[in-house]
N, CA, C and O of each residue as an XYZ file, in Angstrom:
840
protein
N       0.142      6.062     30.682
C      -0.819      6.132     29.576
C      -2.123      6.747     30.084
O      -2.685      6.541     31.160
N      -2.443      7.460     29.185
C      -4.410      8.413     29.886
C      -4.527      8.496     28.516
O      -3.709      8.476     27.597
N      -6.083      8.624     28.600
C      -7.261      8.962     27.551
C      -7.302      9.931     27.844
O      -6.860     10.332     28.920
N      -8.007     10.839     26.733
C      -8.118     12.084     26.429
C      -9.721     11.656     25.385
O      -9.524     10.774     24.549
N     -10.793     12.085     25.425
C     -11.649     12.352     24.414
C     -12.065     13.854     24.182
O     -12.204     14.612     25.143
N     -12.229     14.200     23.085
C     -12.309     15.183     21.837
C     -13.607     15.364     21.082
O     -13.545     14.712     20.040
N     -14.685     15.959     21.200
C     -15.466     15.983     20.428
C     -15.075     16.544     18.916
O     -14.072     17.258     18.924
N     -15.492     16.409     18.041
C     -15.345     17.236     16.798
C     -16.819     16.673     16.248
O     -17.575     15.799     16.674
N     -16.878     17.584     15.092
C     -18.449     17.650     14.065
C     -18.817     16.379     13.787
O     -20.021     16.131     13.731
N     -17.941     15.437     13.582
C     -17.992     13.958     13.547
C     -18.492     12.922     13.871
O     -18.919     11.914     13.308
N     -18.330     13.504     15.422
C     -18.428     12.179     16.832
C     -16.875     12.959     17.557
O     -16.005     13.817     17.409
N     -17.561     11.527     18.665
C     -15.875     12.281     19.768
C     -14.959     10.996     19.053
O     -15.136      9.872     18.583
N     -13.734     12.093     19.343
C     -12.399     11.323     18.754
C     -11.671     10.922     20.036
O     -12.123     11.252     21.133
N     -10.456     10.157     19.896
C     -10.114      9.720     21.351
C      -8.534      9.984     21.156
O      -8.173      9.697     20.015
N      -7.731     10.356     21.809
C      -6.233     10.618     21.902
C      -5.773      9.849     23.185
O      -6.502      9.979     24.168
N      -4.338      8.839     23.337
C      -4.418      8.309     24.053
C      -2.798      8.668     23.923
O      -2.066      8.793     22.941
N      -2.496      8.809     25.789
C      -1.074      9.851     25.695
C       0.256      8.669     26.385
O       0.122      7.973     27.392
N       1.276      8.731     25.637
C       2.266      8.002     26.278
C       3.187      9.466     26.507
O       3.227     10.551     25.927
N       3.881      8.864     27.665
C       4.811     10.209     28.681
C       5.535      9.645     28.803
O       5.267      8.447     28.901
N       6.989     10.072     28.889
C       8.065      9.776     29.498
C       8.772     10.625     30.145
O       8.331     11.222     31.127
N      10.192     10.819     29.584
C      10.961     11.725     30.356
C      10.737     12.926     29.683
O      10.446     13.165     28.510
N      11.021     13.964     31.107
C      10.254     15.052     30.910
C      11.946     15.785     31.334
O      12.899     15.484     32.051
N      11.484     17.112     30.195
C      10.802     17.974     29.543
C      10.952     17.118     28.308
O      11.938     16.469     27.960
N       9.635     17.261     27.640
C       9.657     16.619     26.717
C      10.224     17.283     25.494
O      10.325     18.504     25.606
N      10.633     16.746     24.306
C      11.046     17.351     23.182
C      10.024     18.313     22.503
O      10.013     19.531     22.326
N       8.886     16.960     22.088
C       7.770     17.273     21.045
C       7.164     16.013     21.310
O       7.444     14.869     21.668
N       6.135     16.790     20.947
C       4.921     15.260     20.902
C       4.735     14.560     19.226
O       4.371     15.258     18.279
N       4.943     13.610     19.147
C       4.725     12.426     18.026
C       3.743     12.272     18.098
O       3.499     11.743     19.183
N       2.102     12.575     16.996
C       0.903     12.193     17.152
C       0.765     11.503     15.929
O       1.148     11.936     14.842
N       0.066     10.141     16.183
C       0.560      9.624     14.967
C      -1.341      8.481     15.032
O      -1.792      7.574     15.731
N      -1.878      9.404     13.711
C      -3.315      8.218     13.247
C      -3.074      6.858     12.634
O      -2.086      6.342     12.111
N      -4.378      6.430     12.888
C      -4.587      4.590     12.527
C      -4.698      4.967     10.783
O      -4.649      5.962     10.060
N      -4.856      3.660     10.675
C      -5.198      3.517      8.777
C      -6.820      3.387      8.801
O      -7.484      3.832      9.738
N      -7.294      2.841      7.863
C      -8.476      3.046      7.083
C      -8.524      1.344      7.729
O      -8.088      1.701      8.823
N      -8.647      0.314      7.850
C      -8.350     -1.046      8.450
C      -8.254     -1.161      9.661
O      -8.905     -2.155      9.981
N      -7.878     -0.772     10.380
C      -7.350     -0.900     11.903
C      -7.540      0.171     12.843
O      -8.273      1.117     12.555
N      -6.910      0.096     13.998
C      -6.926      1.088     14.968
C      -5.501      1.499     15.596
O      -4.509      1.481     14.868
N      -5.402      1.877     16.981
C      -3.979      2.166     16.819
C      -3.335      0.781     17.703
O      -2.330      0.803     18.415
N      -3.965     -0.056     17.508
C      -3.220     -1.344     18.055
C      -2.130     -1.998     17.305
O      -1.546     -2.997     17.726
N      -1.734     -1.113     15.611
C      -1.339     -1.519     14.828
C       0.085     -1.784     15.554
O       0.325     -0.990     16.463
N       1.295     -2.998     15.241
C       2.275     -3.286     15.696
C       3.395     -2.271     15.478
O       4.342     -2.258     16.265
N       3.312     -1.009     13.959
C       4.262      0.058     14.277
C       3.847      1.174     15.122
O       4.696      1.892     15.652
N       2.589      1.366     15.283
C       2.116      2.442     16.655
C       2.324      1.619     18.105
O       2.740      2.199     19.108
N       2.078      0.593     18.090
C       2.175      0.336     19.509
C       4.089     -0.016     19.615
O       4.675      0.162     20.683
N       4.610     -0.364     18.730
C       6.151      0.014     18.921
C       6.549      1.490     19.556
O       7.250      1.708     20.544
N       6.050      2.202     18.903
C       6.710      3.545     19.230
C       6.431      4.247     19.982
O       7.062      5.236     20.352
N       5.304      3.810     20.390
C       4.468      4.216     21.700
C       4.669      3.792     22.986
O       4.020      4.086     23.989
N       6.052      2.753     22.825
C       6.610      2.177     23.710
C       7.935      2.346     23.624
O       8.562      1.830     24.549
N       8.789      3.108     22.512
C       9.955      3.160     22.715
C      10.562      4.740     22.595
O      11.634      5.175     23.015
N       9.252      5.577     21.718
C       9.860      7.348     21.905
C       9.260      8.255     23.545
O       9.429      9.473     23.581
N       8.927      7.898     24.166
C       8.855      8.497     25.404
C       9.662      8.442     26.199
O      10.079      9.517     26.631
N      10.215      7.213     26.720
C      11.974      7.583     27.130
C      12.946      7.616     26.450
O      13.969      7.062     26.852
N      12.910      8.312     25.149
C      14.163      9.219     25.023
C      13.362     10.688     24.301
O      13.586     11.275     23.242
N      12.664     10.865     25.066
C      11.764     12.381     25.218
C      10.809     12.904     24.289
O      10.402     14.064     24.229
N      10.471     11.865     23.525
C       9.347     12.109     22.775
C       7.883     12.042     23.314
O       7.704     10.825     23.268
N       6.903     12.491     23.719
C       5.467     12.138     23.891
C       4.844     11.553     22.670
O       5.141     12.035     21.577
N       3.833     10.348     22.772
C       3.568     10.330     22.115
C       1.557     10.031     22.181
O       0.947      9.455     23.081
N       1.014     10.614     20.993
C      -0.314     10.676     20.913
C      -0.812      9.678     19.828
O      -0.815     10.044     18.652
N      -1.290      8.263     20.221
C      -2.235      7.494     19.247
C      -3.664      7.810     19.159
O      -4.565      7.444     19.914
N      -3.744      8.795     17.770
C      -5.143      9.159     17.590
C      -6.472      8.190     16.840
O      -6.492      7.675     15.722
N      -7.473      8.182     17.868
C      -8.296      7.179     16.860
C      -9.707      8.300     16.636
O     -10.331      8.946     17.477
N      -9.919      8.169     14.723
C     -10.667      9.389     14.444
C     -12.151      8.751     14.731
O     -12.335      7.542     14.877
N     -13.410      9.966     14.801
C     -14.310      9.127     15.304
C     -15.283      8.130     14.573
O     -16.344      7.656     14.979
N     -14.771      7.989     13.647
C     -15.858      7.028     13.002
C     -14.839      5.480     13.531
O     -15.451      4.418     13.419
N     -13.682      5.418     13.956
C     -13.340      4.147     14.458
C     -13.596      3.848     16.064
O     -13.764      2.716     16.517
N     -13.597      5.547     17.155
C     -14.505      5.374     18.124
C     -15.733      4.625     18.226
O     -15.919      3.468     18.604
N     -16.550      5.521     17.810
C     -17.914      4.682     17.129
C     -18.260      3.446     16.410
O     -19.306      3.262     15.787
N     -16.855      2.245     16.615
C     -17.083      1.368     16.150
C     -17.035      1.027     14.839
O     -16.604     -0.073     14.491
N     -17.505      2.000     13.921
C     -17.845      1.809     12.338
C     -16.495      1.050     11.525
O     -15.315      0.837     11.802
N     -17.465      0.771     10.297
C     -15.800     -0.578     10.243
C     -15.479      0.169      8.992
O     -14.489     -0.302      8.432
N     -16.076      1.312      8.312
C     -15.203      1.930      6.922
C     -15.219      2.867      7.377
O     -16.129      3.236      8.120
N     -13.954      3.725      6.995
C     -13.458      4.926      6.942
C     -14.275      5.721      5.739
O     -14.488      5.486      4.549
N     -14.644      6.847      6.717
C     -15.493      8.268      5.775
C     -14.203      8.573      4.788
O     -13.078      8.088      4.667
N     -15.021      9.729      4.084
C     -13.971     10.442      2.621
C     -12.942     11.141      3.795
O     -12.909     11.493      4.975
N     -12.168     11.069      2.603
C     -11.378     11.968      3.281
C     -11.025     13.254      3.527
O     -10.001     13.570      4.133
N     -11.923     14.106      3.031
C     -12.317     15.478      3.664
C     -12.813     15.186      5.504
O     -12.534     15.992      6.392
N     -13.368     14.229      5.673
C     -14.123     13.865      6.679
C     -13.200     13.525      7.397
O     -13.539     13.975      8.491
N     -12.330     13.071      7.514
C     -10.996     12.520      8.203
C      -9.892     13.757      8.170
O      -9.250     13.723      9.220
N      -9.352     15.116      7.083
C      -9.214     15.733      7.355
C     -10.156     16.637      8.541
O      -9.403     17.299      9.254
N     -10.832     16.713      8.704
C     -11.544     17.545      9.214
C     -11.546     17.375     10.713
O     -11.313     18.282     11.513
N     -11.844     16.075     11.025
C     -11.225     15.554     12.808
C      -9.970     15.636     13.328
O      -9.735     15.824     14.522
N      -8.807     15.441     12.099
C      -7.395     15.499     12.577
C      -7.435     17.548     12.928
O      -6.845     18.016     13.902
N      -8.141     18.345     12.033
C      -7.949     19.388     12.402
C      -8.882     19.952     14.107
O      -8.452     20.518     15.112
N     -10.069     19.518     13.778
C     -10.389     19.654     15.097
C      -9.388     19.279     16.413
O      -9.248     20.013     17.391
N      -8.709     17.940     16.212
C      -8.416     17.580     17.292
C      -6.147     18.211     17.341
O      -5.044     17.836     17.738
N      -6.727     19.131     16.737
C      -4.945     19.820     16.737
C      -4.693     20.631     17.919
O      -3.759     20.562     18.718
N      -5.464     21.230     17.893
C      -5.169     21.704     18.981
C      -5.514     21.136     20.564
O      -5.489     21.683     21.667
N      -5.698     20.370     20.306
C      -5.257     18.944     22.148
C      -4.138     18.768     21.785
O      -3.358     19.443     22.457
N      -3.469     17.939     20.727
C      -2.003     18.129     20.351
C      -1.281     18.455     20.379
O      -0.264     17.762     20.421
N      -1.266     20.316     20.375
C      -0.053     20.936     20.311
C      -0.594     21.714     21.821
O      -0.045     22.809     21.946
N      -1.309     21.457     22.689
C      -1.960     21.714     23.563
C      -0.617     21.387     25.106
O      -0.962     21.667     26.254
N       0.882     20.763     24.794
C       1.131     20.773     26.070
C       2.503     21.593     24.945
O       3.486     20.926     24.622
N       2.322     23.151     24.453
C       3.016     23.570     23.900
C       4.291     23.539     23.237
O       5.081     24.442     22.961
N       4.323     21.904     22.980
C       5.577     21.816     22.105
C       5.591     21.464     20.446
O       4.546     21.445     19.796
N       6.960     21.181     19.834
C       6.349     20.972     18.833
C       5.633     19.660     18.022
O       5.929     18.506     18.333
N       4.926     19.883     17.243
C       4.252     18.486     16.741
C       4.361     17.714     15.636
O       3.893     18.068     14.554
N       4.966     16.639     15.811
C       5.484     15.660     14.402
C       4.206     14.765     14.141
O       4.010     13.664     14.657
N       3.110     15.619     12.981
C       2.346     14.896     13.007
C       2.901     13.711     12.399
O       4.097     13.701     12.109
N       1.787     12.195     12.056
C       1.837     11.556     11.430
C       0.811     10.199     10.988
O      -0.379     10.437     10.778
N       1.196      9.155     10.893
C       0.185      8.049     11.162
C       0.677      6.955     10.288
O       1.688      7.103      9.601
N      -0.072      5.772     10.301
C       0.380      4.775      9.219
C      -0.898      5.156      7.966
O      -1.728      6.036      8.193
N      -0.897      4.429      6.771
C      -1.310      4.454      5.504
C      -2.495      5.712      5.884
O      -1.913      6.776      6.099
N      -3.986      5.816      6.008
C      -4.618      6.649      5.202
C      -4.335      7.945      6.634
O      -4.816      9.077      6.587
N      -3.695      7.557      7.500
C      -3.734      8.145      9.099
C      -2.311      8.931      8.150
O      -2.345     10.144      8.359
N      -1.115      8.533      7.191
C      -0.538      9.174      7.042
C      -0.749     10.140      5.832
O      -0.026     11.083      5.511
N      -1.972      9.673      5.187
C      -2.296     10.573      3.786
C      -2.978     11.947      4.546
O      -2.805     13.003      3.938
N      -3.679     12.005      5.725
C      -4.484     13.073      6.379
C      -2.676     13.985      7.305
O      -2.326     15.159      7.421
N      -2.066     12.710      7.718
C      -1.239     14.297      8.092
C      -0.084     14.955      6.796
O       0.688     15.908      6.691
N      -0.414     14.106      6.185
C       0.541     15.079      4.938
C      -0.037     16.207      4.392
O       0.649     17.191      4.118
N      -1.603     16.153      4.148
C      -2.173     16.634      3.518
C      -2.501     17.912      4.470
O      -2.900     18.940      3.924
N      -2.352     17.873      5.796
C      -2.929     18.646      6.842
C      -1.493     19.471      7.263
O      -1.387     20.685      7.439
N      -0.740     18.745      7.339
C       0.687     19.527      7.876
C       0.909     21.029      7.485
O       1.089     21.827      8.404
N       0.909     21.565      5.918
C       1.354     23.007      6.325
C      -0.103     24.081      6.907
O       0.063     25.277      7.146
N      -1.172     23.536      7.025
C      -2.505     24.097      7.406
C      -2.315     24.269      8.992
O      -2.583     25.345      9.526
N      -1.902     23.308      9.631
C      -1.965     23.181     10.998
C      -0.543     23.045     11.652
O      -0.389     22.779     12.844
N       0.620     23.280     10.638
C       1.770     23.998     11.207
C       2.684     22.988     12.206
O       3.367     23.175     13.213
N       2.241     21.539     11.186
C       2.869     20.250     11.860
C       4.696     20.935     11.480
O       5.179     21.769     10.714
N       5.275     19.853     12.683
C       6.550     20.729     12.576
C       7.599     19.482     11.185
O       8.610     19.666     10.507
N       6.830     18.543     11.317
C       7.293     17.695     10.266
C       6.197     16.642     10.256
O       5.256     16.882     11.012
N       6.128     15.370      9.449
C       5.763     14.545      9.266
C       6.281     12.826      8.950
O       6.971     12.447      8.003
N       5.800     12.127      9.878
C       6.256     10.652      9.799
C       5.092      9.962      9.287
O       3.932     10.062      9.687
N       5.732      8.967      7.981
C       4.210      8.250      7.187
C       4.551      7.150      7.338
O       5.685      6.871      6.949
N       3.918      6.345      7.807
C       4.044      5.146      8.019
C       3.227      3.994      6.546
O       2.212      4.214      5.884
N       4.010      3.041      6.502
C       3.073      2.363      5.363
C       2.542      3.584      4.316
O       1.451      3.225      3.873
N       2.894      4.772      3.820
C       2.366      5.427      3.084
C       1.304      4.885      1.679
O       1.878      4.329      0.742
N       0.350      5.008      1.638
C      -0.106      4.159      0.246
C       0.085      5.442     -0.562
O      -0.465      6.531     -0.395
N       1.329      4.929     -1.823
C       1.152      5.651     -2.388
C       0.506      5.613     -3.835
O       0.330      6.532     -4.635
N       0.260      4.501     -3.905
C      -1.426      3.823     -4.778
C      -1.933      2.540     -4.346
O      -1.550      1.769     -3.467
N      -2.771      2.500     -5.074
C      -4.128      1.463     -4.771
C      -3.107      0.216     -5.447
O      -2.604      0.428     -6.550
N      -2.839     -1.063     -4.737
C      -2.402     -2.215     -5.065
C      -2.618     -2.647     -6.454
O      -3.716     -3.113     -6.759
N      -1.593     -2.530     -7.408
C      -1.984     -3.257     -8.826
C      -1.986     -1.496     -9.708
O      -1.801     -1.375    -10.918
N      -2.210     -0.450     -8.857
C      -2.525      0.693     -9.606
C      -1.566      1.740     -9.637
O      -1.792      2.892     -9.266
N      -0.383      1.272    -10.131
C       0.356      2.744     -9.967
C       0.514      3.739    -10.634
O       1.512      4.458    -10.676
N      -0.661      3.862    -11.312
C      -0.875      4.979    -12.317
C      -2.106      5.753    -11.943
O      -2.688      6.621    -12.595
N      -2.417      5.200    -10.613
C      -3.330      6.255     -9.522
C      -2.095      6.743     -8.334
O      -1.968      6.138     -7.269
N      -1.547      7.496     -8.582
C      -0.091      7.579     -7.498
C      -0.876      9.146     -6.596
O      -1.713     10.023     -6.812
N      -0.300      8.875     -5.953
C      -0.646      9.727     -4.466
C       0.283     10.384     -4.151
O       0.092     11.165     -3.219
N       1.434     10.345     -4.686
C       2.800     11.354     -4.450
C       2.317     12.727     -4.753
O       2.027     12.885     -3.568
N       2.109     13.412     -5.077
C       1.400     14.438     -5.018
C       1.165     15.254     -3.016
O       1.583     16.206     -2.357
N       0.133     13.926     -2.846
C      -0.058     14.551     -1.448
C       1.407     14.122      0.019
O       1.370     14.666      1.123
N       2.367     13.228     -0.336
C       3.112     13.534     -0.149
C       4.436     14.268     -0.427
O       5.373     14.233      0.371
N       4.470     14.906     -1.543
C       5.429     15.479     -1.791
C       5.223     16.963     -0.923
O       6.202     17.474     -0.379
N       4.012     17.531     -0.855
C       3.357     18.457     -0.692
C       3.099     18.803      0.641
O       2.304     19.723      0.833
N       3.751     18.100      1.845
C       3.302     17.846      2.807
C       3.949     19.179      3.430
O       3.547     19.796      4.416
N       5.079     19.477      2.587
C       5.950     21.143      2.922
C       6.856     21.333      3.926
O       7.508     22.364      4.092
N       6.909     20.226      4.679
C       7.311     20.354      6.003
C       8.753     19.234      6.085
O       9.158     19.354      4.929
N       9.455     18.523      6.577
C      10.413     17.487      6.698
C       9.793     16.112      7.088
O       9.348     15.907      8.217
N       9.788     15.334      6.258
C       8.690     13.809      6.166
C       9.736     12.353      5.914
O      10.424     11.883      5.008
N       9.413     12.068      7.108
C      10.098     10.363      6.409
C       9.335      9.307      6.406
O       8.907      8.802      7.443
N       9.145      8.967      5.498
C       8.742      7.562      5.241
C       8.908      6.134      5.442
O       9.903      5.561      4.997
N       7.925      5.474      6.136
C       8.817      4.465      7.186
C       7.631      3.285      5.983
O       6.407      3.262      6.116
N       8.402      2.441      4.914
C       7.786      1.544      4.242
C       8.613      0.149      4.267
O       9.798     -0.116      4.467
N       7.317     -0.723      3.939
C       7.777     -2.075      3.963
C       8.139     -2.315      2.723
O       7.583     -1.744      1.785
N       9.453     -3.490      2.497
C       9.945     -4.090      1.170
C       9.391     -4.316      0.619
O       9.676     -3.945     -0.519
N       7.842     -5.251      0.783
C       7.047     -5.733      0.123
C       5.667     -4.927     -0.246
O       4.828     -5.423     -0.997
N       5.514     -3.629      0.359
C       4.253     -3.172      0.223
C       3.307     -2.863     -0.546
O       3.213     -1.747     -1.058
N       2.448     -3.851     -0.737
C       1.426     -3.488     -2.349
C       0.860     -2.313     -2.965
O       0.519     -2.218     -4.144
N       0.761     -1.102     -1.745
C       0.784     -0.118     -1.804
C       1.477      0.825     -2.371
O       1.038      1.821     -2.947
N       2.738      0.463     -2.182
C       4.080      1.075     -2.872
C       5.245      0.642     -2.709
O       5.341      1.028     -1.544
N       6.332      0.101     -2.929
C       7.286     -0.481     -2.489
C       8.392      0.933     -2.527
O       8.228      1.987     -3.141
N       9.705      0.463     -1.520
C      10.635      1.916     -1.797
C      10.630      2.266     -2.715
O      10.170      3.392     -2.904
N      11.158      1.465     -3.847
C      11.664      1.929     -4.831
C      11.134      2.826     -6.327
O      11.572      3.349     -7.352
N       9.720      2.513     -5.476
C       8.545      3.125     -6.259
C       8.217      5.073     -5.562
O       7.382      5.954     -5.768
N       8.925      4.972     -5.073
C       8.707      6.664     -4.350
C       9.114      7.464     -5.082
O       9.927      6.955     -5.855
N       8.928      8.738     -5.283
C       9.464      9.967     -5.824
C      11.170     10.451     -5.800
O      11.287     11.239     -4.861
N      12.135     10.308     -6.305
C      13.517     10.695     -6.441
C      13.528     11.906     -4.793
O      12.657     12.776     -4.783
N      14.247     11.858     -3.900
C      14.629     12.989     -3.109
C      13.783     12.012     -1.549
O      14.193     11.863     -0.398
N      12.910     11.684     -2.020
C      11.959     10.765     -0.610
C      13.176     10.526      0.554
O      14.249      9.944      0.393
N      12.745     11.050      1.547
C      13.736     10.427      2.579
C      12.815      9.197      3.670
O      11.927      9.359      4.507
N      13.531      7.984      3.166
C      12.372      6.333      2.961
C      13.717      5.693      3.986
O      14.935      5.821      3.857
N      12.872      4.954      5.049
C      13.561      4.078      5.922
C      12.822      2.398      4.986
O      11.841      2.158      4.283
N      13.513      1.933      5.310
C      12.757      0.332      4.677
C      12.781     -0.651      5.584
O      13.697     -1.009      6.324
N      11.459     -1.140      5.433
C      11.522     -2.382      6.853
C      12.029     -3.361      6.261
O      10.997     -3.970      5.977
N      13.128     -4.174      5.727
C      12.889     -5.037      4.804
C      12.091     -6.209      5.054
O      11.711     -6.620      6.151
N      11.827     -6.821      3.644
C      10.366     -8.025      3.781
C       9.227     -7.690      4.341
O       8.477     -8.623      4.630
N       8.623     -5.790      4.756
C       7.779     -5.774      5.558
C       6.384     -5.800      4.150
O       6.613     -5.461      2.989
N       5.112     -6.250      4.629
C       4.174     -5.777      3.996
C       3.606     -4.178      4.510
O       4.314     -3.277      4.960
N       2.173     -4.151      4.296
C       1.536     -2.867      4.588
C       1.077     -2.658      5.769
O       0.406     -1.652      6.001
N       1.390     -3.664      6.810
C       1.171     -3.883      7.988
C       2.661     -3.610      8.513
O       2.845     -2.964      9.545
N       3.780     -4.164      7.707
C       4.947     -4.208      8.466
C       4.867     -5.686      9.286
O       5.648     -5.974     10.194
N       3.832     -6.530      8.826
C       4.561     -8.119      9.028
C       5.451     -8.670      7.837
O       5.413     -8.265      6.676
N       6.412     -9.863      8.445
C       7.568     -9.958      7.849
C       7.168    -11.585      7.735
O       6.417    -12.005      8.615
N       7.601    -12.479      6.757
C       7.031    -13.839      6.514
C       8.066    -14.761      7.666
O       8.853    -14.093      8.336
N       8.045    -15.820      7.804
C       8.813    -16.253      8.775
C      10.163    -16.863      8.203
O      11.084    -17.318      8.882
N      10.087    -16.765      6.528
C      11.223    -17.164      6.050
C      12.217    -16.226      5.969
O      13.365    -16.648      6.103
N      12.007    -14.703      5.726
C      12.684    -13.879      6.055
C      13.914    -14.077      7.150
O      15.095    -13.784      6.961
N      13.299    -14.679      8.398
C      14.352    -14.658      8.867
C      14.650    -13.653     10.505
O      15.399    -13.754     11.477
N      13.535    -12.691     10.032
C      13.736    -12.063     11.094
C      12.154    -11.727     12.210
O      10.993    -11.465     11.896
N      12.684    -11.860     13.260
C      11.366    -11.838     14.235
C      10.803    -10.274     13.926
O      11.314     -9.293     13.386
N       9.682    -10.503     14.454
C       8.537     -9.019     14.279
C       9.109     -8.287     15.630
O       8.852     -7.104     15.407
N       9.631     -8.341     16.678
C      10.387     -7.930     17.395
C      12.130     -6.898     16.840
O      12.760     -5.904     17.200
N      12.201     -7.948     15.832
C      13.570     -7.289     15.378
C      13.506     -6.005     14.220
O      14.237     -5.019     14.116
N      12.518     -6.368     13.534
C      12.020     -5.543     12.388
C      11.200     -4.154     13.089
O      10.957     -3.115     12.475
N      10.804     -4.482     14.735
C      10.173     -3.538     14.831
C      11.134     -2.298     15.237
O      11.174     -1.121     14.878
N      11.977     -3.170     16.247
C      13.443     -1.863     16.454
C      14.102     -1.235     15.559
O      14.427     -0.049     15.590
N      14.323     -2.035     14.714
C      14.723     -0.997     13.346
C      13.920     -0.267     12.787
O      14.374      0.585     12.025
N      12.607     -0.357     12.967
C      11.950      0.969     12.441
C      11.906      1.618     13.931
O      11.496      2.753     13.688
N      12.070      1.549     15.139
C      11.862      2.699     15.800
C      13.169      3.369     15.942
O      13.260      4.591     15.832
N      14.284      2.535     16.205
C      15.800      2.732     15.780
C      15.438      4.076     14.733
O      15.322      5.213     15.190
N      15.319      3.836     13.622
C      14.968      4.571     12.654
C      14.633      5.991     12.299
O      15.215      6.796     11.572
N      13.352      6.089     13.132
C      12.398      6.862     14.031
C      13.592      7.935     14.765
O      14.172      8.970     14.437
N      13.571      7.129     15.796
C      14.059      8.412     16.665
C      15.679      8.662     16.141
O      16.166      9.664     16.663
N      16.526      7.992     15.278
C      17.653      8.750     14.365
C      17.416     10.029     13.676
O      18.205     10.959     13.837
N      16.025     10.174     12.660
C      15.116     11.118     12.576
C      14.733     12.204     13.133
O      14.882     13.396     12.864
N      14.180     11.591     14.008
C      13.851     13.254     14.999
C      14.805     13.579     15.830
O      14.771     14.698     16.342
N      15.802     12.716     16.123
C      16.978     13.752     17.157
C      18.190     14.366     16.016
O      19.241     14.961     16.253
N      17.629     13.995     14.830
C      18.492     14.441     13.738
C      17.815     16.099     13.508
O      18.345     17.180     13.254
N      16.231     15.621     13.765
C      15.515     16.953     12.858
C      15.581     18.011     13.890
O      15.985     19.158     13.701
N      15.154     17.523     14.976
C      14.898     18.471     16.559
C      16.317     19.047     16.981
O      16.361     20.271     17.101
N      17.482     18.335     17.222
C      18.707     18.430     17.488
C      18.662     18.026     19.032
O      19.700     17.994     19.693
């Protein structure tokens, strides 16, 4: 694991690199949400399980969560750092699956055919505001242009599967919320729920990459 910091117009942004076996495929760069950082339990899963089987992977934190600040800028403002910081990304010349969980995945959908992501992974996608699904956000994922899967929880107030656009190619955590915690009646440990979404994951990209 190494740090990497990034200035952009912002503040400095920080990229933090997991390596494994080499030659690598592609690098997996994948942003925090609007809430958190990348300590979230599906980034730090995958950040521990796609590098040995040849994925790199990059947990980006944009700089207003460097800097401490506890709300996320507009999101022009958050586009605008993921683009600055693209090229550190595609910087050990392979290709790049952007992505992120909830608003970390609304910036690489929205950014992907601009910056020539080679696909996209959305984690927790919000694809509306809890209670609002007649503010829907499918739009900016449908649009993402590129090959996108959607890694959502059963329960997510945000959007549940079944609430996605017809054609969505949607992994389901089941019982997960917008975090991807699972209640304890469910049944299944946060350990078990987490392999099946990385299970998931890399079925995906050795499907998409070959």
């Amino acid at each position: 694991m190494e740090s990497e910091t990034v200035g952009t117009p912002a503040g400095d942004a920080r990229i933090t690199w997991y390596r494994g076996a080499e030659p690598a495929r592609a690098v997996v760069a994948l942003g925090h949400g609007a809430g958190g950082g990348i300590e979230a339990r599906d980034l730090r899963a995958l950040a521990a399980a796609l590098p040995a089987r040849g994925y790199t992977v990059a947990l980006v934190e944009q700089p207003w969560r460097v800097a401490g600040k506890k709300v996320a800028p507009a999101p022009r403002t958050l586009d605008a750092g993921w683009r600055e910081l693209w090229p550190a990304l595609a910087k050990p010349g392979l290709p790049v699956v952007a992505g992120g969980r909830s608003a970390g995945a609304r910036v690489a959908c929205r950014m992907a055919g601009e910056l020539g992501a080679e696909a996209v992974l959305a984690l927790s996608f919000p694809l509306h505001p809890p209670g609002k699904p007649e503010k829907s956000r499918a739009d900016e994922l449908t649009g993402a242009g590129v090959p996108t899967l959607v890694v959502q929880g059963g329960r997510d107030p945000f959007g549940r599967p079944q609430e996605f656009p017809s054609g969505t190619v949607l992994t389901e955590v089941p019982h997960g919320d917008h975090g991807f915690a699972v209640p304890k009646s469910a049944g299944v440990t946060e350990a078990e729920s987490m392999a099946g979404l990385t299970d998931a994951v890399l079925a995906w990209l050795d499907g998409m990459l070959g």
